[in-house]
Biopython code that builds the backbone (N, CA, C, O; Angstrom):
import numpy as np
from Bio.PDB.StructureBuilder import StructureBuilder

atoms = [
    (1, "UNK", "N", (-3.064, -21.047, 48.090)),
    (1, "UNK", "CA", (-1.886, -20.961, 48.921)),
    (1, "UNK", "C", (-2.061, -19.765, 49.852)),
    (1, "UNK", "O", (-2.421, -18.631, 49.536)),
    (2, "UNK", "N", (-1.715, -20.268, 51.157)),
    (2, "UNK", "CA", (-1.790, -18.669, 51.962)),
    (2, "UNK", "C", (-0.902, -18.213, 52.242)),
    (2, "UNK", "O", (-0.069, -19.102, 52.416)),
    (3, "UNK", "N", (-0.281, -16.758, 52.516)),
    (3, "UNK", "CA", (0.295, -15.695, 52.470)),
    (3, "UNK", "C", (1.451, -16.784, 53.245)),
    (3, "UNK", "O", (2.553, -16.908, 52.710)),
    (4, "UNK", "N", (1.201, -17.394, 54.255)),
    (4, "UNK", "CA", (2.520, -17.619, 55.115)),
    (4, "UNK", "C", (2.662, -19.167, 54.436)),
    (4, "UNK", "O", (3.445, -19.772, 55.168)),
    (5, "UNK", "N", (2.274, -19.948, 53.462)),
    (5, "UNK", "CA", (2.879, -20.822, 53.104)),
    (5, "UNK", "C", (3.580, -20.412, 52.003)),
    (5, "UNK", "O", (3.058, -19.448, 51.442)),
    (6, "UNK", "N", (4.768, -20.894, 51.416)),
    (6, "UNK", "CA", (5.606, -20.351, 50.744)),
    (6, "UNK", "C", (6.159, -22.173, 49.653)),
    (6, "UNK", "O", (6.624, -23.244, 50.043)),
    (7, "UNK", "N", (5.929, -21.865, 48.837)),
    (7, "UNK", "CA", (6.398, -23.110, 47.573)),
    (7, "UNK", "C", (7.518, -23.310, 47.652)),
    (7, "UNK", "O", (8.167, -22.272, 47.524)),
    (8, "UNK", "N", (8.269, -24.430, 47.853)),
    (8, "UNK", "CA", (9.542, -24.981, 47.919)),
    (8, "UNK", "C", (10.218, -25.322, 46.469)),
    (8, "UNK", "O", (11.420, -25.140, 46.272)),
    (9, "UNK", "N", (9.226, -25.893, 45.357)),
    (9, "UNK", "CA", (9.900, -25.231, 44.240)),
    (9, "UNK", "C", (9.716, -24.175, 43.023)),
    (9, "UNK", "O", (8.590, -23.942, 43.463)),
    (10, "UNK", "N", (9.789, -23.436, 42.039)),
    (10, "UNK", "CA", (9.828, -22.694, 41.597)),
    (10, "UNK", "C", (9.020, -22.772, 40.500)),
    (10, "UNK", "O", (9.798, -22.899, 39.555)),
    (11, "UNK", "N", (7.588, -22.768, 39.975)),
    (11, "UNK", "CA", (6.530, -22.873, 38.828)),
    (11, "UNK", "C", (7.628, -22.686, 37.184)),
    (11, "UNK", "O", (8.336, -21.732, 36.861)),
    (12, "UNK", "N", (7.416, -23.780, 36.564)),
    (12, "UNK", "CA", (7.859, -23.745, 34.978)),
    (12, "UNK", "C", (7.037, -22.262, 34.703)),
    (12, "UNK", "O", (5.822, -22.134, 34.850)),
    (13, "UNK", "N", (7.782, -21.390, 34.357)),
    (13, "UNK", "CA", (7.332, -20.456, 33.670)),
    (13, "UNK", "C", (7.311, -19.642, 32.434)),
    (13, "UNK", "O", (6.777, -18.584, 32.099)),
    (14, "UNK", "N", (8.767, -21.289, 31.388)),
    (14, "UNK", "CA", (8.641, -20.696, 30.075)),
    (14, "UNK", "C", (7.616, -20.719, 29.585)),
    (14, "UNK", "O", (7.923, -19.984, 28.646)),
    (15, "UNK", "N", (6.191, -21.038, 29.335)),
    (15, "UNK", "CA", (5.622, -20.446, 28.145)),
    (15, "UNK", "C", (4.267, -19.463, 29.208)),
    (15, "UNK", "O", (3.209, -19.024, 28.758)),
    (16, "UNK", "N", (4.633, -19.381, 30.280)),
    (16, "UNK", "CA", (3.932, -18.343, 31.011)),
    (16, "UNK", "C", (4.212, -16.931, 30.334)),
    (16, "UNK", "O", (5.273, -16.320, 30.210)),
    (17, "UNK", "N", (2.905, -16.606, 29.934)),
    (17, "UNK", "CA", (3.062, -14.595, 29.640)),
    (17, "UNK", "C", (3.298, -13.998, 30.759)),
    (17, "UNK", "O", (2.304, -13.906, 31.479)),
    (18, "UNK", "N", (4.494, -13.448, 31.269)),
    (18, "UNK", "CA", (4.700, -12.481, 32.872)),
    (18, "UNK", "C", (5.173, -11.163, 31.904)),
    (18, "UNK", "O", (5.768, -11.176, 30.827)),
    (19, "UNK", "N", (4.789, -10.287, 32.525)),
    (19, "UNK", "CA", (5.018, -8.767, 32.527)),
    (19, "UNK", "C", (6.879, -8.575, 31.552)),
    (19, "UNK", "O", (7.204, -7.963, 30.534)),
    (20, "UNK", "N", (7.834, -9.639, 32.756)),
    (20, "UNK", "CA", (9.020, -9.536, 31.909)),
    (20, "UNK", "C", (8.989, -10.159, 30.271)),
    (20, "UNK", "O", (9.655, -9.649, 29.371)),
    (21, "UNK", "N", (8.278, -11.101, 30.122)),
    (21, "UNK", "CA", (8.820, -11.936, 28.971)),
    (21, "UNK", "C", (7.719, -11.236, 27.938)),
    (21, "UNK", "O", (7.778, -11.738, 26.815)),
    (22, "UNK", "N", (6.683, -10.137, 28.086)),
    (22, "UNK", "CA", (6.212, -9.136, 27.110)),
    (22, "UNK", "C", (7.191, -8.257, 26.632)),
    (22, "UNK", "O", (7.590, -8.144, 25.473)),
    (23, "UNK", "N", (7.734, -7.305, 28.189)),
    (23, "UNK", "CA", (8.916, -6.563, 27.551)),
    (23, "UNK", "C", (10.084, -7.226, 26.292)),
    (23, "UNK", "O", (10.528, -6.668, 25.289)),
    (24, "UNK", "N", (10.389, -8.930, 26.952)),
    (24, "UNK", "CA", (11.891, -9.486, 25.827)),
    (24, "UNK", "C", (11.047, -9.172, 24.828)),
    (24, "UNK", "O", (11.515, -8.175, 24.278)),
    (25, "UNK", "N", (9.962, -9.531, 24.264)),
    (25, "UNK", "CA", (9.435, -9.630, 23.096)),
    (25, "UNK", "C", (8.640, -8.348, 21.990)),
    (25, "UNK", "O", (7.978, -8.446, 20.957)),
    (26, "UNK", "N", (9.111, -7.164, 22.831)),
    (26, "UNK", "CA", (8.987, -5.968, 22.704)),
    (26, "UNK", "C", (10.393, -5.405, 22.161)),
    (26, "UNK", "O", (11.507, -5.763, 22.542)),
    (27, "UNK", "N", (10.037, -4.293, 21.031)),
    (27, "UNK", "CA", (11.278, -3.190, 21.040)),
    (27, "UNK", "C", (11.309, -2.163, 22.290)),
    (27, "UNK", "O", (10.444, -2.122, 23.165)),
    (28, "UNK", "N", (12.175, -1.541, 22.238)),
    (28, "UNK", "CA", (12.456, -0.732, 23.750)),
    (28, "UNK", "C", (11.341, 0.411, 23.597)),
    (28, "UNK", "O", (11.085, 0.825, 24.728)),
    (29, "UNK", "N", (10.490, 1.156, 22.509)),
    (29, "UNK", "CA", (10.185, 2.141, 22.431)),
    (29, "UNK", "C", (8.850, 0.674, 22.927)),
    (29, "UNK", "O", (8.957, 0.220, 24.066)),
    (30, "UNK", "N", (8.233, 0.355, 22.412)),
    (30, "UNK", "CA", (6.791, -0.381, 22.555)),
    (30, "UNK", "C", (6.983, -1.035, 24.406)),
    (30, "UNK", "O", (5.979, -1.333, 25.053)),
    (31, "UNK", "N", (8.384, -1.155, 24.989)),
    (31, "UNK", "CA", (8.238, -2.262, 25.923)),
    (31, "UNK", "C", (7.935, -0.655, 26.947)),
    (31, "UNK", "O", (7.449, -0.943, 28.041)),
    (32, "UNK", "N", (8.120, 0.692, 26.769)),
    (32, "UNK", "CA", (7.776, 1.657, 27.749)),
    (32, "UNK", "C", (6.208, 2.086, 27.709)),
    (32, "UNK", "O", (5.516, 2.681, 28.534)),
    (33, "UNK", "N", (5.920, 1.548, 26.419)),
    (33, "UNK", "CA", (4.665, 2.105, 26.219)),
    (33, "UNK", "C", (3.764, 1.136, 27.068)),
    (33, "UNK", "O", (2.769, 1.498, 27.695)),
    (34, "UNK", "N", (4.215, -0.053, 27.004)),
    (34, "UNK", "CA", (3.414, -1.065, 27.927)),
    (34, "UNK", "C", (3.565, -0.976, 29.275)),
    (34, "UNK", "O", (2.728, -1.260, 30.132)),
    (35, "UNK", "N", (4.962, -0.460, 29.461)),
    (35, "UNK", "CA", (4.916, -0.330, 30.829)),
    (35, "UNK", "C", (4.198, 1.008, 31.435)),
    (35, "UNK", "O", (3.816, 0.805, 32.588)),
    (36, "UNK", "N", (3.937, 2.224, 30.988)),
    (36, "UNK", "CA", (3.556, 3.162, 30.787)),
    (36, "UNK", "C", (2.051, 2.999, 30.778)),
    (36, "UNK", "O", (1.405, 3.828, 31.419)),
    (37, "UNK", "N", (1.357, 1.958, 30.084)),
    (37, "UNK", "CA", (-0.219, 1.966, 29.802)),
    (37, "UNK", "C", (-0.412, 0.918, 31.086)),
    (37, "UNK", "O", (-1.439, 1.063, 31.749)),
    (38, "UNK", "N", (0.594, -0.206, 31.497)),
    (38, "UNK", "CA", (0.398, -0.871, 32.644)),
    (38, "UNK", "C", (0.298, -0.286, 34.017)),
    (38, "UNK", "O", (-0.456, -0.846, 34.812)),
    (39, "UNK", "N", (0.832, 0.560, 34.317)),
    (39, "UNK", "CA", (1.152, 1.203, 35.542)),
    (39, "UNK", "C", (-0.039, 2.399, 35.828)),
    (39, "UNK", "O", (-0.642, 2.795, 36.825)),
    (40, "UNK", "N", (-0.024, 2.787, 34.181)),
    (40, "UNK", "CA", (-1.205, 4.021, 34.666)),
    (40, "UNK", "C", (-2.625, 3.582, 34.483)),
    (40, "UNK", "O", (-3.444, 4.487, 34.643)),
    (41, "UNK", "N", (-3.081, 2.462, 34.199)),
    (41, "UNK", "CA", (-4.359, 1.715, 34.129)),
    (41, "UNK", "C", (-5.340, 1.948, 35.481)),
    (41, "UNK", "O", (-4.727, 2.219, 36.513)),
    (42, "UNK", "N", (-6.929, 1.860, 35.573)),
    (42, "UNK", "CA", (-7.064, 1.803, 37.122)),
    (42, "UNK", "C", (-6.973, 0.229, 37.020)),
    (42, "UNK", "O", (-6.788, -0.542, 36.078)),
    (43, "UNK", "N", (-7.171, 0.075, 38.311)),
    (43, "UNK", "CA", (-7.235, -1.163, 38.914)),
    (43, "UNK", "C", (-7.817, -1.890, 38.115)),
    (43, "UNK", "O", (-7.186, -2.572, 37.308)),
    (44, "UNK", "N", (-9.360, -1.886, 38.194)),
    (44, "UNK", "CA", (-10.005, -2.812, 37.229)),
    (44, "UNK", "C", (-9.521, -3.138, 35.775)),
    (44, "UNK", "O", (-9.897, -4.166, 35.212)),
    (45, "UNK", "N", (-8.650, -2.208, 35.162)),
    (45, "UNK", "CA", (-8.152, -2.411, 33.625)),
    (45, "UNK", "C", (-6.967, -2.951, 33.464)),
    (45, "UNK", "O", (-6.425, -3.070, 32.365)),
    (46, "UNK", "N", (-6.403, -3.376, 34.722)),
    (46, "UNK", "CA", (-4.698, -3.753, 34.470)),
    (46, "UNK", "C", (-4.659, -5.079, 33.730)),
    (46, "UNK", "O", (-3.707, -5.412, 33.024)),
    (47, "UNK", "N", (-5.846, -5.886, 33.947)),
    (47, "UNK", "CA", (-5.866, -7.533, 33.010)),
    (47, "UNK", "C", (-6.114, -7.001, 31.557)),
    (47, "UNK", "O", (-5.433, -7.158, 30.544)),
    (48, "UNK", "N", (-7.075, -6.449, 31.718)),
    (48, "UNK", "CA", (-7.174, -5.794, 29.746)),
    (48, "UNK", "C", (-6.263, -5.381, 29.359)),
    (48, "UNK", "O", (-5.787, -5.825, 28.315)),
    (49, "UNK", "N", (-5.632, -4.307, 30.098)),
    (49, "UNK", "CA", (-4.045, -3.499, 29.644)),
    (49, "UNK", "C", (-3.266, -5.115, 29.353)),
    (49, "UNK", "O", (-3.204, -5.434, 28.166)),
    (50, "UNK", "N", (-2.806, -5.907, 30.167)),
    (50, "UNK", "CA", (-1.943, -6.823, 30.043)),
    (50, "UNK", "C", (-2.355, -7.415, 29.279)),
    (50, "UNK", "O", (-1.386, -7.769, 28.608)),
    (51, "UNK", "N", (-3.497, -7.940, 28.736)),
    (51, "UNK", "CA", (-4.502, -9.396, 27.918)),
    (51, "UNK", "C", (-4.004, -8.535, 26.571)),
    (51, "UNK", "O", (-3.733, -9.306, 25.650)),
    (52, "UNK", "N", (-3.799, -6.977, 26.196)),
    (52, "UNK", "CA", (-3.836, -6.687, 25.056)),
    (52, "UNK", "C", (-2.459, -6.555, 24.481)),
    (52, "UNK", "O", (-2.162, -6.715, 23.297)),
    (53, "UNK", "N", (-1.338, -6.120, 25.856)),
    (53, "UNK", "CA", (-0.257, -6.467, 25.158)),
    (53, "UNK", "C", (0.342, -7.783, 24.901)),
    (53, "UNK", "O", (1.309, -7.855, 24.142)),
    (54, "UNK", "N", (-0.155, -8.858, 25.478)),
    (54, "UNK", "CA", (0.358, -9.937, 25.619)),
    (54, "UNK", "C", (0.196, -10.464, 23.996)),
    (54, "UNK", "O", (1.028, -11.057, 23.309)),
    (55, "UNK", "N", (-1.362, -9.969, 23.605)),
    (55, "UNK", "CA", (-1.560, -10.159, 22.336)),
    (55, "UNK", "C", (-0.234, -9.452, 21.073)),
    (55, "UNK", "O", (0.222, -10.018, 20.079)),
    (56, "UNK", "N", (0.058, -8.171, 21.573)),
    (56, "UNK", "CA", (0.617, -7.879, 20.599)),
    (56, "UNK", "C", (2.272, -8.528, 21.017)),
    (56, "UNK", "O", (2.973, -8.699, 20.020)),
    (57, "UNK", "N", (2.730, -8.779, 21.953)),
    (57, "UNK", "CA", (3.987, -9.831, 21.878)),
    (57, "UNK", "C", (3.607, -10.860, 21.834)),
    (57, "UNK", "O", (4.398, -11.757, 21.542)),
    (58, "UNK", "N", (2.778, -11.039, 21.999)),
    (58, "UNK", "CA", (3.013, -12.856, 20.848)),
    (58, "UNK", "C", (2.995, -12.502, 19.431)),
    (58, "UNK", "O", (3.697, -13.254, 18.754)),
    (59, "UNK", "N", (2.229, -11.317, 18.603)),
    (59, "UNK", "CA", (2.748, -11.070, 17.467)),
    (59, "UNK", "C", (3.906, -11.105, 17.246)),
    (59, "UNK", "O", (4.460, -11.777, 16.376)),
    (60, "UNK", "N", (4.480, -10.256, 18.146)),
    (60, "UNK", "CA", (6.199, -10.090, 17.860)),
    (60, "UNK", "C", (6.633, -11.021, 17.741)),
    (60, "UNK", "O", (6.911, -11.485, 16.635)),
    (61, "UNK", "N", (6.904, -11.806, 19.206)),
    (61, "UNK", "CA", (7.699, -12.970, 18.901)),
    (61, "UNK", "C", (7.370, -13.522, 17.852)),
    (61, "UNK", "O", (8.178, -13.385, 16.933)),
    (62, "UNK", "N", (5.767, -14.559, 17.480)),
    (62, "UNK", "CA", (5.986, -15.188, 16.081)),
    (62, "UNK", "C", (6.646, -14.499, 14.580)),
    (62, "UNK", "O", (7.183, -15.229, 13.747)),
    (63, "UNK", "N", (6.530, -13.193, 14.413)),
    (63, "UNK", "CA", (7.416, -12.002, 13.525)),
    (63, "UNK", "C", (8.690, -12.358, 13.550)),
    (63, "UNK", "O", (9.303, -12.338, 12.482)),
    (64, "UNK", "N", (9.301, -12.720, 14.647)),
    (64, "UNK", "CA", (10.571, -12.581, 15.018)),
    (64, "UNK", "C", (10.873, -14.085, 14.415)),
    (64, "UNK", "O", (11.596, -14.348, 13.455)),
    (65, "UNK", "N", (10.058, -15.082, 15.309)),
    (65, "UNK", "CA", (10.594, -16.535, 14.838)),
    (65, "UNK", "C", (10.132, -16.771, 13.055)),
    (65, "UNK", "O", (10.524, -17.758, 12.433)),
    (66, "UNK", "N", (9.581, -16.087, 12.657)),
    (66, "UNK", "CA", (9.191, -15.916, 11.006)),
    (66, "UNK", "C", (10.216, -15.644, 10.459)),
    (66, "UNK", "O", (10.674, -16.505, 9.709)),
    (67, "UNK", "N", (10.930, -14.409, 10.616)),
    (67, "UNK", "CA", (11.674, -14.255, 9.829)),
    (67, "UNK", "C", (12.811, -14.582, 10.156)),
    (67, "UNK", "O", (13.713, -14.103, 9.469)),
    (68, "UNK", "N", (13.158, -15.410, 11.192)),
    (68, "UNK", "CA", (14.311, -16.318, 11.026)),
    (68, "UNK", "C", (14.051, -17.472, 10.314)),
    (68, "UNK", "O", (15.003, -17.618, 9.547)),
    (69, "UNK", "N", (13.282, -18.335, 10.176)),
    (69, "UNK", "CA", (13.103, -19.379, 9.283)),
    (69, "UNK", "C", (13.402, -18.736, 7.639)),
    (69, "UNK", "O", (14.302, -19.144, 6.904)),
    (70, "UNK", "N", (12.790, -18.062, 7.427)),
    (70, "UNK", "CA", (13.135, -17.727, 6.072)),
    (70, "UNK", "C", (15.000, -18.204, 5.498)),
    (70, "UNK", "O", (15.611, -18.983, 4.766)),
    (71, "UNK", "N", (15.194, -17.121, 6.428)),
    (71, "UNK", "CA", (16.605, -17.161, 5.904)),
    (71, "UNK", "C", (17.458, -18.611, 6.338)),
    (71, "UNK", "O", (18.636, -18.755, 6.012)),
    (72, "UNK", "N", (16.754, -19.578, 7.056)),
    (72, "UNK", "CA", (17.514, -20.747, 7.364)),
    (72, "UNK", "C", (16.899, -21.744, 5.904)),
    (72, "UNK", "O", (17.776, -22.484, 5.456)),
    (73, "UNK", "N", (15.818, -21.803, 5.320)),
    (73, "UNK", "CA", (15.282, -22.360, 4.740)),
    (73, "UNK", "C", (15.391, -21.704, 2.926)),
    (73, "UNK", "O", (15.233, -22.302, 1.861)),
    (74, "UNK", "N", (15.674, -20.475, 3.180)),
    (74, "UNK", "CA", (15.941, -19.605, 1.748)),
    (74, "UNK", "C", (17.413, -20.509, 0.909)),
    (74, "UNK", "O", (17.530, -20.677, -0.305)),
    (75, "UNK", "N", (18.264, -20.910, 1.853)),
    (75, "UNK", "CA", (19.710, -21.299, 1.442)),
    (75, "UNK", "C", (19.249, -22.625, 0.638)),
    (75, "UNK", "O", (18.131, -23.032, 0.953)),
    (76, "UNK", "N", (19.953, -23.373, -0.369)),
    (76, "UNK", "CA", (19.554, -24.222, -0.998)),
    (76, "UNK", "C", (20.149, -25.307, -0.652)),
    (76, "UNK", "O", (20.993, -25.168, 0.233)),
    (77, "UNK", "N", (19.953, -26.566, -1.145)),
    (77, "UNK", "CA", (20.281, -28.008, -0.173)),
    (77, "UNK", "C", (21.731, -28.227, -1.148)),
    (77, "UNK", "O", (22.120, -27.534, -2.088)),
    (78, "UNK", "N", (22.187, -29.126, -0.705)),
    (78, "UNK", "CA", (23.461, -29.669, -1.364)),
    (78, "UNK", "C", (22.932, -30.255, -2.763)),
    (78, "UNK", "O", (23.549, -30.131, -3.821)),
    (79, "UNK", "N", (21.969, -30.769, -2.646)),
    (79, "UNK", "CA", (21.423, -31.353, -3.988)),
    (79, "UNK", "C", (20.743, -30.281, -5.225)),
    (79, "UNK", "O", (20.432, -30.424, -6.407)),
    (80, "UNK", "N", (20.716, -29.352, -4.410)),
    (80, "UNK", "CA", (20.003, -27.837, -5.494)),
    (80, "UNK", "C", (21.118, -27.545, -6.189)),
    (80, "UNK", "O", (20.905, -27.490, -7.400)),
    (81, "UNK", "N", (22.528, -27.282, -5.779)),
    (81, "UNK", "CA", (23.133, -26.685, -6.308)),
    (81, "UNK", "C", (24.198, -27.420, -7.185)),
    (81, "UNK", "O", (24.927, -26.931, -8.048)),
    (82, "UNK", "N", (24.109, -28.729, -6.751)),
    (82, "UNK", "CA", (25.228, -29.879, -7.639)),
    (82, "UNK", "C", (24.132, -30.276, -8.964)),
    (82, "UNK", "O", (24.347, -31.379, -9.466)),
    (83, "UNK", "N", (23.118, -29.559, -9.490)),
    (83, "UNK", "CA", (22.578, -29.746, -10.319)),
    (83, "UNK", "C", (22.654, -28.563, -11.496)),
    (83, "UNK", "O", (22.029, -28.697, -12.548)),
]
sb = StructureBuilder()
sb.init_structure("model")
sb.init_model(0)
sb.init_chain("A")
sb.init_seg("    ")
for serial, (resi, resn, name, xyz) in enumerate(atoms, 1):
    if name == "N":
        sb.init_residue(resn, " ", resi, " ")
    sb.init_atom(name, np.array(xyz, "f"), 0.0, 1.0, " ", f" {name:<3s}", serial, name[0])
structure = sb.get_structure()
């Protein structure tokens, strides 16, 4: 695409890794540190800087979606407990 053509609609970008959706998946102390190791990177290191946090929020998030299942699945069925 060149600079003066411009996309008429807007790229699906839920399961795109962008800079914002590392921070959601970050606590506030880890989402400065990324922004902090992103910004001060040189040039050539800003994909590694990003490739490594991206790694560690996708930890998070799956952490996050982990331990919500637990507790939806910990509760017992109607049939567990009429026994």
């Amino acid at each position: 695409m060149s600079p003066d053509t411009r996309s008429i609609t807007a790229p699906i970008t839920h399961n795109l890794w962008t800079i914002a959706r590392i921070c959601q998946a970050l606590s506030p102390l880890l989402e400065r540190r990324f922004l902090l190791d992103l910004t001060h990177a040189p040039a050539h290191e800003v994909m590694n800087v990003f490739t490594a946090w991206q790694n560690v929020a996708a930890t998070a998030e799956k952490r996050s979606s982990a331990d919500a299942t637990p507790v939806a699945t910990a509760l017992p069925t109607p049939t567990e407990t009429e026994q």
